[in-house]
C-alpha positions in Angstrom: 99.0 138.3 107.4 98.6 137.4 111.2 96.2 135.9 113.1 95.3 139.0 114.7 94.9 140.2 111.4 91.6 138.2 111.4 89.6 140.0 114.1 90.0 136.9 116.3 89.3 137.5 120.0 92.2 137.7 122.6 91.5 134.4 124.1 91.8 133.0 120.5 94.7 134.5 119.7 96.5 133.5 123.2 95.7 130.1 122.1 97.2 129.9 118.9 100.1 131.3 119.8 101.2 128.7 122.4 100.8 126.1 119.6 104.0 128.2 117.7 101.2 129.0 115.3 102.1 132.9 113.8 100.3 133.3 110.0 97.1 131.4 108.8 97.4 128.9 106.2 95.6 129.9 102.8 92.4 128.3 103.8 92.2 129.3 107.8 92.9 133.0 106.0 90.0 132.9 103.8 87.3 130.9 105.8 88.0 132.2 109.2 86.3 135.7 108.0 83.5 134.5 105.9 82.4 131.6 108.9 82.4 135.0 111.3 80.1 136.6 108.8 77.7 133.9 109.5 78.0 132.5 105.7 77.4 128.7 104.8 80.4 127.3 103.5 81.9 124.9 101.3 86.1 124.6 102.1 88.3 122.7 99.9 91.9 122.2 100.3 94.7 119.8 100.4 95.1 117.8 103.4 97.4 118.6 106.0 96.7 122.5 105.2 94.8 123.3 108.5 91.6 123.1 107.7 90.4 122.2 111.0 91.7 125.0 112.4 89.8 127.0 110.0 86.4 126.0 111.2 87.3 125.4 114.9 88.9 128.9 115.5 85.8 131.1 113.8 83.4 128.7 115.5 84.3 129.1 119.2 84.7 132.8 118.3 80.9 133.1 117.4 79.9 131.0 120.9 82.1 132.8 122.8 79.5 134.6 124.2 78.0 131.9 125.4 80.8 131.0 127.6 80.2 130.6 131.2 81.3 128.3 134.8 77.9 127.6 135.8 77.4 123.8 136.5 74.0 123.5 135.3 73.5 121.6 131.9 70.5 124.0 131.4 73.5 126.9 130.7 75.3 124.4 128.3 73.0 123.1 125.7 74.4 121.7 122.2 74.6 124.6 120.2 77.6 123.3 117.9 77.5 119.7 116.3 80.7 118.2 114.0 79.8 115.0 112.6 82.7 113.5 110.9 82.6 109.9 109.4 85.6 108.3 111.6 86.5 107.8 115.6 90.0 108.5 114.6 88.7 112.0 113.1 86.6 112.7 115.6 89.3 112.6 118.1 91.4 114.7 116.6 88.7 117.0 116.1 88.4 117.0 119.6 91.5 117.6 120.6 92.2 120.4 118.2 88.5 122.0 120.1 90.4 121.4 123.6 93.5 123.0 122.3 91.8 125.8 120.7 89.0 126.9 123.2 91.0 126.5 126.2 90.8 130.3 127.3 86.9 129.8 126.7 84.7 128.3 129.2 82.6 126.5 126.9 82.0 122.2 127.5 82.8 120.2 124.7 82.7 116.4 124.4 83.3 113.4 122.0 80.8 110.4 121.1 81.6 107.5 118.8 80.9 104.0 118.3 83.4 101.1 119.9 83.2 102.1 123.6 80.8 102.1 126.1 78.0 104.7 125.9 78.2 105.1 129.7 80.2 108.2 130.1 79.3 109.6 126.8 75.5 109.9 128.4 77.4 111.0 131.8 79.4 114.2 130.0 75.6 114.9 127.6 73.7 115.1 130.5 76.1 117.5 132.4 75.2 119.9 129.5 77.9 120.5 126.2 78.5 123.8 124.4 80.5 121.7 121.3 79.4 117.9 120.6 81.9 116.0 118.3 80.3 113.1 117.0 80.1 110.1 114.2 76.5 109.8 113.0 75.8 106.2 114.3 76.7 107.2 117.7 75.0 110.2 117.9 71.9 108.7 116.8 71.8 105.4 119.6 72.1 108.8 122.0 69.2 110.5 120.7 67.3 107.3 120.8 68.2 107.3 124.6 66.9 110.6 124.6 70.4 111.5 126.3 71.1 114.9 123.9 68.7 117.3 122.5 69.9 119.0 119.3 67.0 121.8 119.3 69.2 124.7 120.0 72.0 123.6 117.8 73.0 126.7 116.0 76.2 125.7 113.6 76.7 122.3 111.8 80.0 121.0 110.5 80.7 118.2 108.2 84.0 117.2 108.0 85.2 115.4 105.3 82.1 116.4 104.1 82.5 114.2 100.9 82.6 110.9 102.7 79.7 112.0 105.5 77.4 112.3 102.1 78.8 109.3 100.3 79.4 105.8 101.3 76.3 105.5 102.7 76.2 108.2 105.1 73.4 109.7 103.7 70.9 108.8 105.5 71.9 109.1 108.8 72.9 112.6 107.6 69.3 113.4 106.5 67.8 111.8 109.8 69.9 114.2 111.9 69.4 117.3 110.0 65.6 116.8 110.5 66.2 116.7 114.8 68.1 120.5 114.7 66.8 123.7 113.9 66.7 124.8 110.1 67.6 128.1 110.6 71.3 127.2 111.2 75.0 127.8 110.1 76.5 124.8 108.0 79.9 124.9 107.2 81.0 121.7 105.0 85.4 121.2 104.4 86.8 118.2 102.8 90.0 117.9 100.6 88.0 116.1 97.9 85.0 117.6 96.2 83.2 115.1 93.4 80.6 117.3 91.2 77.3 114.8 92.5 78.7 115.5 95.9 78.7 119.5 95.2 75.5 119.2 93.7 74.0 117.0 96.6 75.5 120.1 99.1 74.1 122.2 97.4 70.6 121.3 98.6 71.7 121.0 102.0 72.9 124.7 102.6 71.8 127.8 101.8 73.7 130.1 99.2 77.0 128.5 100.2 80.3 130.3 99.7 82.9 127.7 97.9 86.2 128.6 98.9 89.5 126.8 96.9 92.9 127.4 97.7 93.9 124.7 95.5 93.0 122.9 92.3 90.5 120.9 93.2 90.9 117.0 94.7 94.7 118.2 94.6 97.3 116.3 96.8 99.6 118.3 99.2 102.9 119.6 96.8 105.1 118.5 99.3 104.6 114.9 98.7 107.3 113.0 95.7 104.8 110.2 94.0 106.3 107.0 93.0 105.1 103.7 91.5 106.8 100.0 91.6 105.0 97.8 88.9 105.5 94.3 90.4 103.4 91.0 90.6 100.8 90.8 92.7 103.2 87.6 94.1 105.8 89.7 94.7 104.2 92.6 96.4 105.2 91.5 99.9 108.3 90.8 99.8 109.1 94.2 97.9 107.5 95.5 100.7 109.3 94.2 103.5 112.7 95.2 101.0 111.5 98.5 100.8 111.4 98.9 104.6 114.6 97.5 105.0 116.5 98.9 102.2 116.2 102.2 102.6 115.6 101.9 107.1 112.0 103.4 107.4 111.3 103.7 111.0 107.5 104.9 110.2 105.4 103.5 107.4 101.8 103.8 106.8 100.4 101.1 104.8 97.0 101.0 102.7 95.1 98.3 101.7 91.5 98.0 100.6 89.9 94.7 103.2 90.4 94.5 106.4 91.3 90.4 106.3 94.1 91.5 104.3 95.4 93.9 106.8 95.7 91.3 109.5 97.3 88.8 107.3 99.9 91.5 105.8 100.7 92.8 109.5 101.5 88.7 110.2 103.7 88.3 107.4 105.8 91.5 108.4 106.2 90.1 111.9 107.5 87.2 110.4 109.8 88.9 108.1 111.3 90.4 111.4 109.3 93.8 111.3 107.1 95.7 113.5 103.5 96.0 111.9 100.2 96.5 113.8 96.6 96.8 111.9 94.2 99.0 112.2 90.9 98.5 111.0 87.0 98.9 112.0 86.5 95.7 113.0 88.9 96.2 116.2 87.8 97.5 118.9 88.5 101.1 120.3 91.0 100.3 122.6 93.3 98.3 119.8 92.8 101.0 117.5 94.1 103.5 119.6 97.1 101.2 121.3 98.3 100.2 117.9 98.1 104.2 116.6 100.1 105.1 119.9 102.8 101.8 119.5 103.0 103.9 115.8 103.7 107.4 117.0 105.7 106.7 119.8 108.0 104.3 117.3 107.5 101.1 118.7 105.7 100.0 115.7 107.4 100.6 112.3 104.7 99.4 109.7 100.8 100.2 110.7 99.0 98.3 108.0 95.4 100.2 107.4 92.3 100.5 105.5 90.7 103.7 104.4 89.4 104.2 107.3 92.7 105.1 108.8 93.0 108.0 105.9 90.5 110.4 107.5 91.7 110.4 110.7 95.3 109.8 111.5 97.1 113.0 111.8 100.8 112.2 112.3 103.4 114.6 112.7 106.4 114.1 110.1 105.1 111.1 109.0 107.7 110.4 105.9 106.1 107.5 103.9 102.7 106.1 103.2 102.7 102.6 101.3 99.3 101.6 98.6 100.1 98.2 99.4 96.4 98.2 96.6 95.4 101.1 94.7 92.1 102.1 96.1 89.3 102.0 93.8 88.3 105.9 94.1 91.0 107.9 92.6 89.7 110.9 95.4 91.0 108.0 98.1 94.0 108.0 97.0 94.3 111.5 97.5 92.8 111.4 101.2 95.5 108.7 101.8 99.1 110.2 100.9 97.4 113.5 102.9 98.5 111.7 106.0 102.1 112.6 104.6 103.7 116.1 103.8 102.0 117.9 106.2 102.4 121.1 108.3 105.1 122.0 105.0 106.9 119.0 105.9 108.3 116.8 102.6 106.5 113.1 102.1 106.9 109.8 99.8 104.0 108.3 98.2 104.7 105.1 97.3 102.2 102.5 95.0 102.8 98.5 94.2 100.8 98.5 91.0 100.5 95.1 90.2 98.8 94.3 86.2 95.5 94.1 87.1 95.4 97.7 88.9 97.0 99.3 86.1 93.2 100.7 85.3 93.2 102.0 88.7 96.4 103.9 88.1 95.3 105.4 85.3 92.4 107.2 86.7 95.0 108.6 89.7 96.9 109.8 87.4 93.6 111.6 85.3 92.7 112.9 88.7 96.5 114.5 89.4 96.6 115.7 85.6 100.4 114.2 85.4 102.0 110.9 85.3 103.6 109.4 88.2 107.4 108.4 87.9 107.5 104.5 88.0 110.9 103.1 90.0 112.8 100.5 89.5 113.8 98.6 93.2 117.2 98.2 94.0 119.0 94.2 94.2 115.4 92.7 93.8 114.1 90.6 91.7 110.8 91.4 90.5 109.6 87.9 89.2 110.9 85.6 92.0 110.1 88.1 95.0 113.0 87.9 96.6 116.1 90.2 97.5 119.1 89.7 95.5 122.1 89.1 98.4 125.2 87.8 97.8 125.5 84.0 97.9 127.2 82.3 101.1 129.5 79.4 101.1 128.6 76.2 103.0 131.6 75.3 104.9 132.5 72.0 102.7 131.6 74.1 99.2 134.7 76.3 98.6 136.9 72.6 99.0 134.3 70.8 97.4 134.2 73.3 94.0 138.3 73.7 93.8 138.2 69.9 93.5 136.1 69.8 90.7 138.3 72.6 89.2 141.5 71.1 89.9 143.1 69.0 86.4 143.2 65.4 86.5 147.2 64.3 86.6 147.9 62.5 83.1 149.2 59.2 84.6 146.3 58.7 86.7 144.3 56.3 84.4 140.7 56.5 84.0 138.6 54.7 85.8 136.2 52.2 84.7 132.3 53.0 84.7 131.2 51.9 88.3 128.6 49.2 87.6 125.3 49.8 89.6 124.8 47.8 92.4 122.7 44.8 92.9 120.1 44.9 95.3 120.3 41.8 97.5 117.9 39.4 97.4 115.4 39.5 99.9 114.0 35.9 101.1 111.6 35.0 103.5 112.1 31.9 105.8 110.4 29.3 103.2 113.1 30.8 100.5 110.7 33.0 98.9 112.8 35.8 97.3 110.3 39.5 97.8 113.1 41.3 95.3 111.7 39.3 92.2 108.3 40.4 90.6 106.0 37.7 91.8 105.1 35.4 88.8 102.9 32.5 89.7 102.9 29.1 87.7 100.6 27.8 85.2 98.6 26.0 87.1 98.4 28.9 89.8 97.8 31.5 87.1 95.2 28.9 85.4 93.7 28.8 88.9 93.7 32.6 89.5 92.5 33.3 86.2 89.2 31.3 86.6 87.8 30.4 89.4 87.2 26.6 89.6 82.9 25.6 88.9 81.5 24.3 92.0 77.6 22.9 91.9 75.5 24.7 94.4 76.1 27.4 96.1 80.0 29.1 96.2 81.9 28.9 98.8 82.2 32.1 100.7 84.6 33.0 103.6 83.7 33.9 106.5 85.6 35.3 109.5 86.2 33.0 112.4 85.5 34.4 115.9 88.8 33.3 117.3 91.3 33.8 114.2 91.7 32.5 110.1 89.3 32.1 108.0 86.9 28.9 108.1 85.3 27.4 104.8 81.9 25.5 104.7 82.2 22.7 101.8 78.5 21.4 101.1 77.6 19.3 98.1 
């Protein structure tokens, strides 16, 4: 099957071939016709499979003829919204729009939180056929009054799991009440829990659910492995791993943000290239440290889950769970950022003890055990690297001494006595290296204090040095 096999338009079909694209993946083959049919839909498949192509291509097909040069935003209203829960997703959303429609004059644009809202209200109030958009964002703009949604015609959810989890929820609800109800919704994820289904199922309206895959399955592509270590230990097997086997570009997962920055730190300091990436950073680090990563500059970028809905890397060979995520269905979202595009992939986990529950339920959601691996020349409960021990420069002499026989005639020396320590005396002749062991009378004396009628005598400090005493009687 080809592309033209799918009744796309000729601008469509121009488009997708400069990208080198010939045959639809499974799921672009089965949701590109029902989305033309005008159907709601529910698409699940592995990550890395083209999904976004799936709803993007049928999508501009159905506003196509809506597509026109006029500069007035009256002739552009927002008649397509994507909400997805991640800048990094909506981005590449975006770009995939761009890419896509760029035989079409329609207007598309991207809002999210992290940057100014300045231009965003600029490129809304010129008018937008397509608005990509994380929920937050979108809803500071329609507080501004700077977008109207009343003519919006086809909603998409990506990752449509997470945008009604995770507290998304409400947001969600609160925009679905500002566009029309008689409306297209088209809902794709890679991960499909049975509350979520049931919780989409009151958002749309017959839905079609289309699987090309078993469902919450990883890519095929990707080898699974597992090093059980201590938690101790989980660093420097790490930094071993990098250097053993010469990764150029790791993706590393761990569940708090704190613990990305500090990770990233240690790998500096063990000599290798890490950046984190994180929400708590603003838009312009997020995006310098993702470019430093696909440009090669940086060999570990250390992320939290975040980073798993969005990052779309081509030939990215390894992802790292530096910590098993609590979800089993993150786990899947997170290795989907390797064996993409039919491109091979390494999954690899540190399990320490305590996450062993956590593996367990990964490997209940997979429905097969994963290998466990045993490092090469480490050792597992110091943490360190096993290398070859180097001589000192005086050791070798030092150690062929020891080993060398003792002639017979050479007597045996005596047993060294241990030496004195010299006395130490002050200028009257008192000698400090003797415990001090006062006389009778001076221990009589310090042992009780002599009786004295009246008052005691107290010292009191002299303004000009010593210590004066007041005898009265």
């Amino acid at each position: 099957m080809s592309f033209a096999d799918l009744n796309l338009i000729p601008e469509l079909q121009r488009a997708v071939a400069d990208e080198g694209y010939t045959e639809p993946t499974p799921i672009q083959a089965k949701a590109i016709p029902a989305v033309l049919e005008r159907r709601d839909i529910m698409g699940c498949a592995q990550t890395g499979t083209g999904k976004t192509a799936g709803f993007t291509l049928p999508m501009l097909q159905l506003l196509a003829p809506y597509a026109n040069s006029s500069p007035s935003p009256a002739r552009h209203p927002v008649r397509t919204l994507i909400l997805t829960p991640t800048r990094e997703l909506a981005a590449q959303v975006s770009d995939s729009v761009r890419t896509y429609g760029k035989h079409l004059k329609l207007r598309s644009t991207v809002v999210y939180g992290g940057v100014d809202m300045t231009p965003q209200t600029k490129a809304l109030r010129e008018g937008v056929d397509i608005l990509i958009a994380t929920p937050g964002r979108l809803l500071d703009h329609v507080q501004q009054k700077s977008v109207s949604l009343g003519q919006v015609e086809i909603l998409i959810l990506d990752e449509a799991d997470r945008m009604l989890d995770m507290g998304f929820l409400p947001d969600i609800r609160r925009i679905m009440a500002l566009i029309p109800t008689q409306r297209q919704s088209l809902l794709f994820s890679a991960t499909f829990s049975e509350d979520i289904k049931k919780l989409a199922n009151q958002l749309l309206r017959n839905p079609l659910l289309i699987e090309v895959a078993r469902r919450n399955a990883p890519a095929d592509l990707v080898e699974h492995q597992v090093y059980e270590t201590p938690a101790a230990s989980k660093r420097a097997l790490l930094a071993h791993l990098i250097r053993s086997r010469e990764m150029k570009q790791v993706l590393v997962f761990l569940r708090m943000k704190k613990d990305c920055n500090k990770l990233a730190r240690e790998l500096e300091r063990d000599g290798i290239n890490a950046a984190a990436i994180h929400s708590d950073r603003t838009q312009a680090e997020r995006e310098l440290a993702l470019a430093d990563f696909k440009d090669g500059r940086t060999t570990a970028l250390v992320a939290t889950d975040i980073a798993a809905r969005g990052i779309d890397i081509a030939e990215l060979p390894f992802v790292i769970n530096y910590e098993l995520p609590y979800t089993p269905e993150d786990y899947v979202h997170r290795i989907g950022r390797t064996g993409r595009a039919g491109l091979p992939g390494e999954a690899i986990s540190l399990v320490s003890p305590d996450e062993e529950r956590l593996l367990i339920e990964i490997e209940k959601l997979l429905k097969r055990p994963i290998p466990r691996k045993t490092p090469d020349n480490f050792d597992l409960d110091r943490g360190r690297e096993q290398r070859p021990r180097r001589e000192t420069r005086n050791e070798a002499p030092r150690r062929e001494a020891q080993a060398a026989p003792r002639p017979a005639s050479q007597p045996h020396a005596p047993p060294r006595a241990p030496a004195q320590a010299k006395p130490q005396r002050a200028g009257d002749g008192f000698d400090f290296s003797k415990p001090y062991q006062p006389s009778t009378a001076a221990g009589a004396a310090m042992q009780k204090p002599p009786a004295i009628r009246g008052r005691t005598h107290r010292p009191a400090a002299a303004l000009l040095g010593g210590l004066a005493f007041k005898d009265k009687k």
